[in-house]
MIKOLMI-883011 format. One record per residue (C-alpha): residue number from 1; residue in one letter; y, x, z. Coordinates in nm, 3 decimals, decimal comma. Example, Ala and Ser with C-alpha at 12.3 -4.5 7.8 and 13.67 -1.06 7.14 Angstrom:
<sites>
nr / rest / y / x / z
1 / A / -0,450 / 1,230 / 0,780 $
2 / S / -0,106 / 1,367 / 0,714 $
</sites>
This chain:
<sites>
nr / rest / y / x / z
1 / X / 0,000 / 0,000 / 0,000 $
2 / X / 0,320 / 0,160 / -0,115 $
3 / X / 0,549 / -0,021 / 0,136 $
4 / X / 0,541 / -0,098 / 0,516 $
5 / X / 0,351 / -0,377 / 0,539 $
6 / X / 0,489 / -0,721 / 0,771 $
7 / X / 0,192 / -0,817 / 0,969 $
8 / X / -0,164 / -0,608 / 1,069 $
9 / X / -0,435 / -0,841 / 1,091 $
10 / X / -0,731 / -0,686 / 1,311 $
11 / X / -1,013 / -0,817 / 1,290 $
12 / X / -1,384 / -0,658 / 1,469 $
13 / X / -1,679 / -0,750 / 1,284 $
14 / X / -1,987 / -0,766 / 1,454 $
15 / X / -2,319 / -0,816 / 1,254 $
16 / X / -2,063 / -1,129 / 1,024 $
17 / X / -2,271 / -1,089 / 0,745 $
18 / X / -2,236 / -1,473 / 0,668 $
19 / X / -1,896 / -1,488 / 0,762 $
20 / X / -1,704 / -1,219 / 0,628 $
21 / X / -1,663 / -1,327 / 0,239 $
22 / X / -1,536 / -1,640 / 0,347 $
23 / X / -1,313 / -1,467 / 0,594 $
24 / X / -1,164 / -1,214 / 0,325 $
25 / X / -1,063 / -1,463 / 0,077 $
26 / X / -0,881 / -1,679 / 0,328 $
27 / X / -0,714 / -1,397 / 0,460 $
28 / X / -0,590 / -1,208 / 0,106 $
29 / X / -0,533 / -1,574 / -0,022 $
30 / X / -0,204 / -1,573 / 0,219 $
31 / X / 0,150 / -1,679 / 0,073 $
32 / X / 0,295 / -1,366 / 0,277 $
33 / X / 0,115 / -1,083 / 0,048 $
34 / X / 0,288 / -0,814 / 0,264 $
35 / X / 0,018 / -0,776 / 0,507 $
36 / X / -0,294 / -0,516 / 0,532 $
37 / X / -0,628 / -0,577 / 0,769 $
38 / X / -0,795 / -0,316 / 0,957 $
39 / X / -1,137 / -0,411 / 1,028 $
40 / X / -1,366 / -0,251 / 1,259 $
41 / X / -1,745 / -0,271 / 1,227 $
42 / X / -1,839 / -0,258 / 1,594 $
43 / X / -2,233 / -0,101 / 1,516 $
44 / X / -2,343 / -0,395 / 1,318 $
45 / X / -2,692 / -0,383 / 1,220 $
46 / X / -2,693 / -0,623 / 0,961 $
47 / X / -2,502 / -0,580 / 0,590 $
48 / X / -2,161 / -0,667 / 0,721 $
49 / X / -2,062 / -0,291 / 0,692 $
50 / X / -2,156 / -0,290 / 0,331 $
51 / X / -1,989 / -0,593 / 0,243 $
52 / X / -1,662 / -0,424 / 0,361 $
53 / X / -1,751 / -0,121 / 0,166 $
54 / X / -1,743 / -0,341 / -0,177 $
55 / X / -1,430 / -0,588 / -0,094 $
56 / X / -1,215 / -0,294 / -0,016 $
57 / X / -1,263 / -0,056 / -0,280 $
58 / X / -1,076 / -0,376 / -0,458 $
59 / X / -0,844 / -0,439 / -0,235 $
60 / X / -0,634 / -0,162 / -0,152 $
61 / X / -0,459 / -0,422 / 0,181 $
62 / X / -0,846 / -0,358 / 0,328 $
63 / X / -0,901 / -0,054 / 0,564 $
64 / X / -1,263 / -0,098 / 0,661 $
65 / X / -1,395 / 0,123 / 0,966 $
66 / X / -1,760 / 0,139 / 1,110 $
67 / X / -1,787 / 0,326 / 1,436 $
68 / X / -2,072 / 0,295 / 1,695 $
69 / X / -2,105 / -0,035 / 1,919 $
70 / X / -1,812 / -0,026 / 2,208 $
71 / X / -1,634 / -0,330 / 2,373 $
72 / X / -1,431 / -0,566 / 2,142 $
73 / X / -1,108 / -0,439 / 2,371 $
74 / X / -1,185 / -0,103 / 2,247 $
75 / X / -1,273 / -0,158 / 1,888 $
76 / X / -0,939 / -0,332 / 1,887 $
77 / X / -0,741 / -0,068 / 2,028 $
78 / X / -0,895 / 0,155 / 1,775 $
79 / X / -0,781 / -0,056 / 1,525 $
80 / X / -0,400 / -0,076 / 1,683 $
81 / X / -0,395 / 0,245 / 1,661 $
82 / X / -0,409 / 0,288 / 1,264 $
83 / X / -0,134 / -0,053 / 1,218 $
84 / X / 0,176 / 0,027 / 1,007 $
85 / X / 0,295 / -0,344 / 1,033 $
86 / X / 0,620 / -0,450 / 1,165 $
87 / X / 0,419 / -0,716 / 1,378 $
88 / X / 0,015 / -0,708 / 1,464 $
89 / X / -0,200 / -1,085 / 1,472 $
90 / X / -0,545 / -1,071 / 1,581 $
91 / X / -0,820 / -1,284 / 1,416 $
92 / X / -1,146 / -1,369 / 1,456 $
93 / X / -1,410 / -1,341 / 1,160 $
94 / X / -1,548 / -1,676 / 1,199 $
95 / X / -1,194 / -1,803 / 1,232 $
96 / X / -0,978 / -1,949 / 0,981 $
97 / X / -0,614 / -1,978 / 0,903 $
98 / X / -0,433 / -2,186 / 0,645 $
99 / X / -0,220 / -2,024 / 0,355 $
100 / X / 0,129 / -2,023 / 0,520 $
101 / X / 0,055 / -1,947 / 0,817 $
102 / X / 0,163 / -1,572 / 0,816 $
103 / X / 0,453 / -1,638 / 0,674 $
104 / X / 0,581 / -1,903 / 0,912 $
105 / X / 0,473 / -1,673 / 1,211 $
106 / X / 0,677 / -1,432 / 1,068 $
107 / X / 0,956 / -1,593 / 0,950 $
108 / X / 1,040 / -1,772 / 1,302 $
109 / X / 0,950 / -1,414 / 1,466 $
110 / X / 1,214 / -1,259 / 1,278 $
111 / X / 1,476 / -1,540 / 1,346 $
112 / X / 1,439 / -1,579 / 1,704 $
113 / X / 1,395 / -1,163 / 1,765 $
114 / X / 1,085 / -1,223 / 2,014 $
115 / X / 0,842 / -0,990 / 2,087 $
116 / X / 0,549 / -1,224 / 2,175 $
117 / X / 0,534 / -1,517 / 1,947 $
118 / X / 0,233 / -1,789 / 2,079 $
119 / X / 0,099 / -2,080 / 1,891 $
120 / X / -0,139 / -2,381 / 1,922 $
121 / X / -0,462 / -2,353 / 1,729 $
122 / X / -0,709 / -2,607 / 1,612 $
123 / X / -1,039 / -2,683 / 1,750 $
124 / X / -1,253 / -2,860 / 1,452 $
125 / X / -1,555 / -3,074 / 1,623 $
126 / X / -1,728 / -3,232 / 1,360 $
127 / X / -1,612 / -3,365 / 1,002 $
128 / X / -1,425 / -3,587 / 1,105 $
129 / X / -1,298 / -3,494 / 1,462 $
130 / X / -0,973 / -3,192 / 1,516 $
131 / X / -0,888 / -3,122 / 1,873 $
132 / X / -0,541 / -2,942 / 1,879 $
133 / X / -0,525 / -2,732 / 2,142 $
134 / X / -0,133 / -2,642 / 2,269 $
135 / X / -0,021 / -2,352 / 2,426 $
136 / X / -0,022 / -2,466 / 2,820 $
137 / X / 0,210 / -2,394 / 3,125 $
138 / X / 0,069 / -2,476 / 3,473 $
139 / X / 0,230 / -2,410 / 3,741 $
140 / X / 0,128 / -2,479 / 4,149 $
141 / X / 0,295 / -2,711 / 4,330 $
142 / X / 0,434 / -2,679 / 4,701 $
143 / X / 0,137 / -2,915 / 4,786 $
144 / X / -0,095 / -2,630 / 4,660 $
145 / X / -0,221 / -2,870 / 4,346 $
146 / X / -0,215 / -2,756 / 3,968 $
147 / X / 0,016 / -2,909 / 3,682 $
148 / X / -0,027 / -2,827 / 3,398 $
149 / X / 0,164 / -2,982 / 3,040 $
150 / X / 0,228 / -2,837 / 2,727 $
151 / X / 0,478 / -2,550 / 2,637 $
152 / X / 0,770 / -2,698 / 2,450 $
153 / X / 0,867 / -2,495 / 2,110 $
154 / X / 1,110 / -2,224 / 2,205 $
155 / X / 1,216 / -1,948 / 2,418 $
156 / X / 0,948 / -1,910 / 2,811 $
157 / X / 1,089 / -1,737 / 3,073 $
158 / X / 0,810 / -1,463 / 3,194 $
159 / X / 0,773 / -1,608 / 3,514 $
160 / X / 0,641 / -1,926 / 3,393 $
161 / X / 0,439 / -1,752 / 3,163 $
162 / X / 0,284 / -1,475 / 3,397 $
163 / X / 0,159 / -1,760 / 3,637 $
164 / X / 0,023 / -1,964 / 3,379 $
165 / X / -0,169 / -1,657 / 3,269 $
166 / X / -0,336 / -1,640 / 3,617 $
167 / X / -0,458 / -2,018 / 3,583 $
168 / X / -0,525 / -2,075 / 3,189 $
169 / X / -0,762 / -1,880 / 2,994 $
170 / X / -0,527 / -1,784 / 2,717 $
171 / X / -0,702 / -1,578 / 2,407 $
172 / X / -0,535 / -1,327 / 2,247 $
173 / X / -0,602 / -1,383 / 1,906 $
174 / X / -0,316 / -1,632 / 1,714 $
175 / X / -0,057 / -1,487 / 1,897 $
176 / X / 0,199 / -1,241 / 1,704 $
177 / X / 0,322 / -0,898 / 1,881 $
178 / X / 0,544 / -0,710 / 1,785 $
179 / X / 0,413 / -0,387 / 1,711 $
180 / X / 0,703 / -0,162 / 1,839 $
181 / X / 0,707 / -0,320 / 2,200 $
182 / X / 0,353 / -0,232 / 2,175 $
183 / X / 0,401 / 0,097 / 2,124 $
184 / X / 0,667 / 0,132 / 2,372 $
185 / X / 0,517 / 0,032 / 2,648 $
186 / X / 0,190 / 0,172 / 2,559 $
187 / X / 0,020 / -0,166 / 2,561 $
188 / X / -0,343 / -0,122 / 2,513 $
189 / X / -0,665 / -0,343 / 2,593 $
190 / X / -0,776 / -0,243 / 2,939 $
191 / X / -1,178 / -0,171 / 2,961 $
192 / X / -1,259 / -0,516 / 3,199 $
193 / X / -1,566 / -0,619 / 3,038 $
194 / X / -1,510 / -0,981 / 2,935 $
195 / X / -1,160 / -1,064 / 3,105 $
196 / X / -0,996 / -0,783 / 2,877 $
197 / X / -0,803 / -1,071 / 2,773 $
198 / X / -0,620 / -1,140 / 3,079 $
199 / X / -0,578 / -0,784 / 3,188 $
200 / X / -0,437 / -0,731 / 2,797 $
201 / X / -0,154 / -1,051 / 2,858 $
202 / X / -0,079 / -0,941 / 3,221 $
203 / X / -0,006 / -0,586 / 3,105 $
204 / X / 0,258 / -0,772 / 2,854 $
205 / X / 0,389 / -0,973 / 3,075 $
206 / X / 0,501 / -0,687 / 3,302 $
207 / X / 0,656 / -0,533 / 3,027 $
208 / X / 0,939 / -0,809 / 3,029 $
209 / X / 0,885 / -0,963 / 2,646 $
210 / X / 1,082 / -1,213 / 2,455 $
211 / X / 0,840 / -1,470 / 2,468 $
212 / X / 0,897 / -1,776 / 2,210 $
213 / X / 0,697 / -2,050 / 2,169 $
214 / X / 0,603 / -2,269 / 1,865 $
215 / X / 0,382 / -2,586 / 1,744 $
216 / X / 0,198 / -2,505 / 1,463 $
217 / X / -0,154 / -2,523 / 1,506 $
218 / X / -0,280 / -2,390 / 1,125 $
219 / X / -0,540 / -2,135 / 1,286 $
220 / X / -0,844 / -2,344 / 1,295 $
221 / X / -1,147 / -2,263 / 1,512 $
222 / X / -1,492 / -2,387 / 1,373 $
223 / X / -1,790 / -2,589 / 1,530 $
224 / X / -1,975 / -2,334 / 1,787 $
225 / X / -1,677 / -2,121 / 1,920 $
226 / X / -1,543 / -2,454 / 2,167 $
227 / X / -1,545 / -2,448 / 2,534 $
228 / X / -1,470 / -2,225 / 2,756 $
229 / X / -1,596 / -1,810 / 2,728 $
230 / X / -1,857 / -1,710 / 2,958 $
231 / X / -1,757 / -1,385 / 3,175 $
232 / X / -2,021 / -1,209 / 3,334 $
233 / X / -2,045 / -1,240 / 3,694 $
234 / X / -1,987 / -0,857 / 3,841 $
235 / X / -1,680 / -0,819 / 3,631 $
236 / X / -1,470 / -1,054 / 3,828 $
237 / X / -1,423 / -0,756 / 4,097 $
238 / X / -1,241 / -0,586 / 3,795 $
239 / X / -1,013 / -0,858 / 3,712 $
240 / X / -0,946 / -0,939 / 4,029 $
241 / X / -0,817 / -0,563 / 4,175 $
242 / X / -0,630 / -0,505 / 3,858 $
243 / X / -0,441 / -0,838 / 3,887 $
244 / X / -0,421 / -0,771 / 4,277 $
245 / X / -0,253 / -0,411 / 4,151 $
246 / X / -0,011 / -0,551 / 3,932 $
247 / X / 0,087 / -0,789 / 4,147 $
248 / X / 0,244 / -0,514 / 4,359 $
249 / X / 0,566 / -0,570 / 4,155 $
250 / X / 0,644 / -0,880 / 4,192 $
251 / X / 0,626 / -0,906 / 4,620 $
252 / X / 0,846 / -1,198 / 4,697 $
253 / X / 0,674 / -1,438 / 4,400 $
254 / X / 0,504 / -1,645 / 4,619 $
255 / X / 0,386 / -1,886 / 4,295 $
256 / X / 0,266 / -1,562 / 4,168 $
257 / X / 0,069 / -1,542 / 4,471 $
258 / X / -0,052 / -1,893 / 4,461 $
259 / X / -0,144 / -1,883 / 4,103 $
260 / X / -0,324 / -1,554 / 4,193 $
261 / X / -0,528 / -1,696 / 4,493 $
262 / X / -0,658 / -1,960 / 4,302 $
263 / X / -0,755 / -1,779 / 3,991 $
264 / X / -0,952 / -1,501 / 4,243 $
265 / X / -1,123 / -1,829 / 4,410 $
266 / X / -1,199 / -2,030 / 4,115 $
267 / X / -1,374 / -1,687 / 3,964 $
268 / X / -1,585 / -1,618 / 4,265 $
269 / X / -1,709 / -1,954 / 4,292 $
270 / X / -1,822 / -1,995 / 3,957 $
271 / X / -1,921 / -1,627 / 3,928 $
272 / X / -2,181 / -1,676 / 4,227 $
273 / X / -2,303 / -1,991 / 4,020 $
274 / X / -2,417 / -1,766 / 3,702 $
275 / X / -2,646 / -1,536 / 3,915 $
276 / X / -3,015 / -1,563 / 3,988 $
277 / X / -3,106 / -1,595 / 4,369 $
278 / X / -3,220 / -1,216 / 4,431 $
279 / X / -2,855 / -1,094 / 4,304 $
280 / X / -2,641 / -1,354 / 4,534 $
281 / X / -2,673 / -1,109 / 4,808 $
282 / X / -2,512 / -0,821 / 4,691 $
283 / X / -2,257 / -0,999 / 4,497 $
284 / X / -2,172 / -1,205 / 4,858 $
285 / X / -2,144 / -0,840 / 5,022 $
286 / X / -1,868 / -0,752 / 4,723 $
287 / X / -1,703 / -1,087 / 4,801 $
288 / X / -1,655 / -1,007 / 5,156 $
289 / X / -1,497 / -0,689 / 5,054 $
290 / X / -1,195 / -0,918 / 4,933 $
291 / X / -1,196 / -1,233 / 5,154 $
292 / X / -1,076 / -1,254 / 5,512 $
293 / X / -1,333 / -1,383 / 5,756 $
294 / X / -1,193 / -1,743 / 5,711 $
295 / X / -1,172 / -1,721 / 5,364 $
296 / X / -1,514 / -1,638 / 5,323 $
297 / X / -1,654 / -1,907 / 5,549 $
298 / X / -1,529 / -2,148 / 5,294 $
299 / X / -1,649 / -1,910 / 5,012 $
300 / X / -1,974 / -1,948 / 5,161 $
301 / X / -1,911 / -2,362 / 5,224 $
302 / X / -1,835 / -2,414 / 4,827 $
303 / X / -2,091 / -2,155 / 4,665 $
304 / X / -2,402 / -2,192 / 4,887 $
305 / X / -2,389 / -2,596 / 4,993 $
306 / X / -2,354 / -2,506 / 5,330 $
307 / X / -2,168 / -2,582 / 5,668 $
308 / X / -2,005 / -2,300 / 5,850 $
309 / X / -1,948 / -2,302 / 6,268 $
310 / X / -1,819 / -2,023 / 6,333 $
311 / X / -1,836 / -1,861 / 6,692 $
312 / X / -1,702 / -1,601 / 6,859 $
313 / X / -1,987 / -1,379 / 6,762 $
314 / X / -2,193 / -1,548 / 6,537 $
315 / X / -2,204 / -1,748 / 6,260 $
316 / X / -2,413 / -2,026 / 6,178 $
317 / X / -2,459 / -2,213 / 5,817 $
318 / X / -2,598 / -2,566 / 5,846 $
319 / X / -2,707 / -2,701 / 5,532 $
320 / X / -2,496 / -3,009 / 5,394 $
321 / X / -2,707 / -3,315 / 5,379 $
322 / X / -2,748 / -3,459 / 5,065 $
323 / X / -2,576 / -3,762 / 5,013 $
</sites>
């Protein structure tokens, strides 16, 4: 490509053999032809790396990279690190978006001057069926109790955002970065198993972006990707010290604090519900490294089914009777 291009697309292909040609063409079929997509075969063991082999000695926009098997976080920070675009967008290869969307992110990016551009995306569940799914804010009341509505299109203050990262699980793929605030504030995926997500956003947020918001949901999520991802139960201890860590700036937030008590909660409970019996044990003794006494008495009420007197000395769990 002989000029700078707008937008990197990154995109980590993973044994896609059945996805990729589709993928391609919807991608190079953009109205915005200024772009260029770095893809990164992450060890696949199928034909996906020769199928990038033939599509990009064809399409000079195409820089196609095979590299053993690491974490998606890290295949994508390889890839960051080769973007020339003014902005980066990831995608996923089963994903699609429709013609104009590039050029819309781009054009609005440019004319509000934001660094972090988010977007709704659409959830198809059948034929016939779309779900649109908006970009949320949730916040915690005084009461303790979540609300949660729908960002309006425009500018987010970073302290709305940053608690809403704590309590949504935000993706972030469809969401346009600047690349240059990237690179300034040496933004990288961290290594956190499967919440690199949230440790990627929280590391933005800290960086103080211009965060805009709009309403265009034209990248479009196919049947088999819904619902919520599935984290793996150890890797909560991760999340939750690096969050606890950057926390550390922001003392006197107390809806920081909220929002950050009851993401660590929510994930410990529903960690402790993903493990077999013989591996509750250890994972209660990490728990206990991070709840107070009290705390983990009602840990131990909400995981386990169980009724906690505490004495002085002792404590005793009665089960809960069924009802």
């Amino acid at each position: 490509m002989s000029s700078q291009p707008l937008i990197s697309l990154i995109m980590c292909i993973e044994n896609a053999e059945k996805s990729i040609q589709k993928s391609l063409e919807n991608i190079f079929s953009q109205t915005l032809q200024e772009i260029e997509l770095i893809c990164i075969n992450n060890g696949s063991t199928d034909d996906s790396g020769e199928i990038l082999s033939r599509y990009s000695s064809k399409e000079s926009r195409l820089l196609s990279l095979t590299q053993e098997r690491q974490s998606l976080g890290m295949a994508r920070n390889n890839a960051l690190s080769l973007a020339q675009g003014k902005y980066v967008y990831y995608i996923d290869v089963k994903d699609g978006i429709s013609r104009d969307l590039l050029s819309t992110l781009y054009q609005i990016a440019e004319k509000e001057n934001c660094d972090i551009l988010l977007n709704s995306y659409s959830q198809v569940i059948n034929e016939n069926q779309i779900k649109i799914f908006p970009v949320n804010i949730s916040e915690i009341s005084k009461e303790g109790k979540i609300e949660t509505s729908p960002a309006p299109q425009g500018r987010i203050p970073n302290e709305k955002f940053y608690a809403s990262i704590l309590i949504e699980d935000y993706p972030l793929w469809n969401i346009l970065y600047r690349r240059e605030f990237l690179i300034e504030n040496q933004l990288k995926i961290p290594a956190l198993g499967s919440w690199e997500d949230k440790g990627f956003l929280i590391n933005i947020i800290n960086s103080s972006p211009k965060i805009f918001n709009i309403n265009y949901p034209k990248y479009i999520r196919f049947p088999g990707q819904e619902g919520k991802r599935k984290h793996k139960s150890f890797e909560v201890f991760k999340i939750i010290n690096y969050i606890k860590a950057s926390l550390q700036s922001h003392p006197e937030d107390e809806e920081l604090k909220q929002a950050y008590l009851y993401f660590r909660n929510q994930i410990l409970c529903e960690g402790n519900k993903e493990l077999k019996k013989e591996e509750k044990k250890h994972y209660n003794q990490e728990v206990s490294k991070i709840l107070t006494r009290k705390e983990y008495n009602a840990y131990l009420e909400q995981t386990e089914g169980v009724r906690i007197i505490d004495l002085k000395y002792l404590r005793i769990k009665i089960p809960n009777k069924k009802e």
